[in-house]
N, C-alpha and C positions, 0 to 999 in steps of 0.2 A: 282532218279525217274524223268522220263519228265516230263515237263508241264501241257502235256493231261492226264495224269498217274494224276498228283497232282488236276486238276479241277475234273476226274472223283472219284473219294477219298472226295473230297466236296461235290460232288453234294450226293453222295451215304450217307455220315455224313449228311448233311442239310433234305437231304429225312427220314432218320430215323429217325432224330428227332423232325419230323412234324409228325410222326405214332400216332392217335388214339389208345387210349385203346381197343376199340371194335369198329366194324363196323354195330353192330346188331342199329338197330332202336331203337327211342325213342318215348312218345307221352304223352301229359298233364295225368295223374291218373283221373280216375271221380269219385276212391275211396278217401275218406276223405276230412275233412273239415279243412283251417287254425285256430287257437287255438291261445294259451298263456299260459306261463307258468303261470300264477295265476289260473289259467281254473285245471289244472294238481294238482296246490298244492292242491284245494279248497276239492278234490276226493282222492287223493292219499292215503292217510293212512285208507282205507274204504275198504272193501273186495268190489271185486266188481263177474262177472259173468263167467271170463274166467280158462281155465283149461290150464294149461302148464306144458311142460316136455320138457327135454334135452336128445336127443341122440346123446351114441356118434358113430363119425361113423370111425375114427381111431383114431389112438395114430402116433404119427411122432414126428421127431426132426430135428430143424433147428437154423441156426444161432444165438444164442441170441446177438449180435451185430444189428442184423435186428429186433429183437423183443425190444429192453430196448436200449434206448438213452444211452451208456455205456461213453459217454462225457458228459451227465449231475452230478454235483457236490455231490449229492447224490449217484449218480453210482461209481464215483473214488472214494469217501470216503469210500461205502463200497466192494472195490476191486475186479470190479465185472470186468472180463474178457472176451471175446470172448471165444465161443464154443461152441456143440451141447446143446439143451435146450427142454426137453421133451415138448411137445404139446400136443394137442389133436384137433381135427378137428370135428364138432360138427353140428348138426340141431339141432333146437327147434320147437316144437310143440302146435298149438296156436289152441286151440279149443272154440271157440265162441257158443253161443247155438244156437243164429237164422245166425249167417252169414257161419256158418261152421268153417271147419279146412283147418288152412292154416301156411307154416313153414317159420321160420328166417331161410335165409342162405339152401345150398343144404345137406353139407356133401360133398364125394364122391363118384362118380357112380360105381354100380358093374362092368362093365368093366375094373376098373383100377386094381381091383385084379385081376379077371377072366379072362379080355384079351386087356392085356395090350396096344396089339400092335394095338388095338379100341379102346384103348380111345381117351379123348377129349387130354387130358396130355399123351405124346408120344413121344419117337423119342429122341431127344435132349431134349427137355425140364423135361421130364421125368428124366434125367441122371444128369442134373445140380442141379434139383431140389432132388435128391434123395429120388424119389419114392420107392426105395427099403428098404428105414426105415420104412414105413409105418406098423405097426400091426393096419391089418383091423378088424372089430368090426361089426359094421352094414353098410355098404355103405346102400344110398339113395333108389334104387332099391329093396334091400331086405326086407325095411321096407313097403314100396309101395305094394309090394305082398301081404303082409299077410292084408293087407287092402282089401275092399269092394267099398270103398267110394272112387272119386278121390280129392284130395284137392284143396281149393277152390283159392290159390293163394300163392303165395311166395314173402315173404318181405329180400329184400337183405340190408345186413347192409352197403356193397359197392361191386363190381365187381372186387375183385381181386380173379385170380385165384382159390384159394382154399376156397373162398366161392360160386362158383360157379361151383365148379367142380363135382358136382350130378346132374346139370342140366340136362345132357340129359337123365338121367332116368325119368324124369316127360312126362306126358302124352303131346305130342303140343300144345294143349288148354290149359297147364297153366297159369294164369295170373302172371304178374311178376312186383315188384315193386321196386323201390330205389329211393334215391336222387340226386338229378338234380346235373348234368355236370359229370354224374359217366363214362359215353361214351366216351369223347369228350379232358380229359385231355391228352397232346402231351408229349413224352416223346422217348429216345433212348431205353431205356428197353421194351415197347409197343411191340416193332421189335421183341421181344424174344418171349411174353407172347399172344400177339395178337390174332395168330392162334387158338392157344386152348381156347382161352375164346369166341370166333369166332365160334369154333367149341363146345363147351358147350352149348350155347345158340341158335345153328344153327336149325332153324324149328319153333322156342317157339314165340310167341305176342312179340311186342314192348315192351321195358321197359317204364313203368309208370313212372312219374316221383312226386314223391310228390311235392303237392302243397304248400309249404312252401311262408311264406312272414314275414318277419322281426318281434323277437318276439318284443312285447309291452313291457314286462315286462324285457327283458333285460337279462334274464338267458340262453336262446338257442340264438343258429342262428335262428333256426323257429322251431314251434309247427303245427304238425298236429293232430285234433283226429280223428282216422281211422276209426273208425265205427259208427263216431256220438253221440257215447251215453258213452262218458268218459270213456269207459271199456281198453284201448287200444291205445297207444301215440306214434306216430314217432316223435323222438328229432334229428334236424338237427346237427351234430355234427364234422363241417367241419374240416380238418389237415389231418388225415390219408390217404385220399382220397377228393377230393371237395365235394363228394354227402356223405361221410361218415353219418350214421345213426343209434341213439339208438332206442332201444323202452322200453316203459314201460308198466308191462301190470300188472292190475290191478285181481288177481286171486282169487281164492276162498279162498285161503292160505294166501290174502298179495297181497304189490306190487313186482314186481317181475322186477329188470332192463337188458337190455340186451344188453352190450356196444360196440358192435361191435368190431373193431380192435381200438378203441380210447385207449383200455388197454387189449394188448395183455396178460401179465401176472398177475399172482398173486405181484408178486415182485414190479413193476410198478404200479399196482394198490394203495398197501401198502405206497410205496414210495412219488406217487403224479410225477413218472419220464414217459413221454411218450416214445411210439415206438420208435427204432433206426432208421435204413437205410431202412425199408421198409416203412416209413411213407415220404410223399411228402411233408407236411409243418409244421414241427416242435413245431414254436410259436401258429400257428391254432390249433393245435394238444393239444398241454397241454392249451390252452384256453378250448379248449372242456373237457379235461378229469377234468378239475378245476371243471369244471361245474359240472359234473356228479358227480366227489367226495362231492364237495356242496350239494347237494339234498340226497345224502345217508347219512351226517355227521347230518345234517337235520333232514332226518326222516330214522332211524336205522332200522327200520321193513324190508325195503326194501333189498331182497335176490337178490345177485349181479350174474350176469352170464356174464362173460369176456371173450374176444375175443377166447382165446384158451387155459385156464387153467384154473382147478375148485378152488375157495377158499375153505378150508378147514373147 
């Protein structure tokens, strides 16, 4: 290889790995207010006003090396190996009485069944990711129809792909929220994923960014409460992603937690072992999942809803 051959080879490596996760915009939320976890325990085990539900919107399967830290001491102990590992790909549904209904996470868009070669996920990515495992269920879109109402906002747990991959069924007007630096983190892999998360979110508001500021009490990275009135908690819950985020929402039924990809599996969850190779920081990571297993070990009422598989 010449010289110019080997500098253009750099310049092309150093440019990818300066690539943003997304290019869509950001901007402060002027929903919710900063909190504490003392604020959260004082409520938590209280019915409070909200309604939730879980749809699913497929079933897939992907690496569990990406999903469960398969070098953590608990994973070689119990001889857990590399290979496909059923999923499931999910919204949740967050009905409020005076502020409306608004979902964690998108699901995915009818176009990725119906026409593939429209979707946001396409092309290559589509083929690496093998979207052809997918058994579709509800994508995002066909739950939207049978609706009247448009919803009032969507809370992202973080911005990778497959939770944002229903996005372009939401109306442009939807509001959309997550936590801070979810855009912004630089990585070689970006270069793959970019386009379509790019193209998912392409048309929709700025992302919000929660207002997060250092918890007081030392249990999260930050506390937000989203609606003011205790009903409903974004937990900063950084590793898997920088802006990574749970929520808790306080239902008619109980609290109800919603851990984003801090614990993709049931397996992981049980274990106390975070995400493998799709998670970006490891020790941030089972910091945060510490945390969340803490408050459930705490207070047991609280029915868990994980990244991509249902406990039993």
């Amino acid at each position: 290889m010449s010289h110019s051959s080997r500098l253009l080879c750099l310049a092309a490596t150093l440019t990818l790995a300066g690539c943003t996760a997304t290019s869509h915009l950001t901007q402060a939320s002027a929903l919710g207010r900063a909190s504490r976890s003392s604020e959260l325990l004082a409520v938590i085990d209280q019915p409070g006003p909200i309604e939730a539900r879980t749809v699913r919107s497929t079933r897939w399967a992907v690496p569990r090396a990406g999903l469960i830290n398969l070098e953590h001491p608990q994973a070689k102990q119990a001889g857990l190996t590399d290979g496909d590992e059923p999923i499931e790909v999910d919204f949740h549904v967050i009905q409020h009485p005076r502020f409306g209904t608004f979902l964690i996470d998108t699901g995915v868009e009818r176009a990725l069944r119906d026409a593939p070669d429209k979707a946001a996920i396409r092309g290559l990515v589509a083929r690496e990711l093998h979207a052809e495992k997918m058994d579709f269920a509800q994508p995002l879109g066909d739950w939207l129809s049978a609706r009247s109402e448009p919803v009032a906002g969507v809370f992202f747990t973080h911005l990778h792909l497959d939770h944002v991959s229903g996005a372009p069924d939401l109306p442009k007007t939807t509001p959309l929220y997550a936590g801070p630096g979810e855009t912004t983190p630089r990585g070689v892999l970006n270069v793959f994923t970019r386009g379509s998360i790019d193209r998912a979110l392409a048309g929709l508001p700025p992302v919000s960014e929660w207002g997060f500021t250092a918890d007081a009490d030392g249990r999260f990275a930050g506390v937000v409460d989203v609606f003011g009135d205790g009903s409903f908690y974004a937990l900063w819950t950084p590793g898997h992603t920088p802006g990574s985020t749970a929520y808790l929402a306080r239902t008619t039924e109980g609290p109800v937690l919603f851990t984003g990809d801090t614990s993709h599996t049931v397996w992981g969850w049980e274990h106390d072992v975070e995400p493998g190779t799709f998670t970006a920081d490891h020790a941030a990571n089972a910091k945060s999942l510490a945390a969340l297993r803490a408050l459930v070990r705490e207070h047991p009422a609280i029915s868990v809803r994980l990244g991509h598989q249902s406990p039993q």
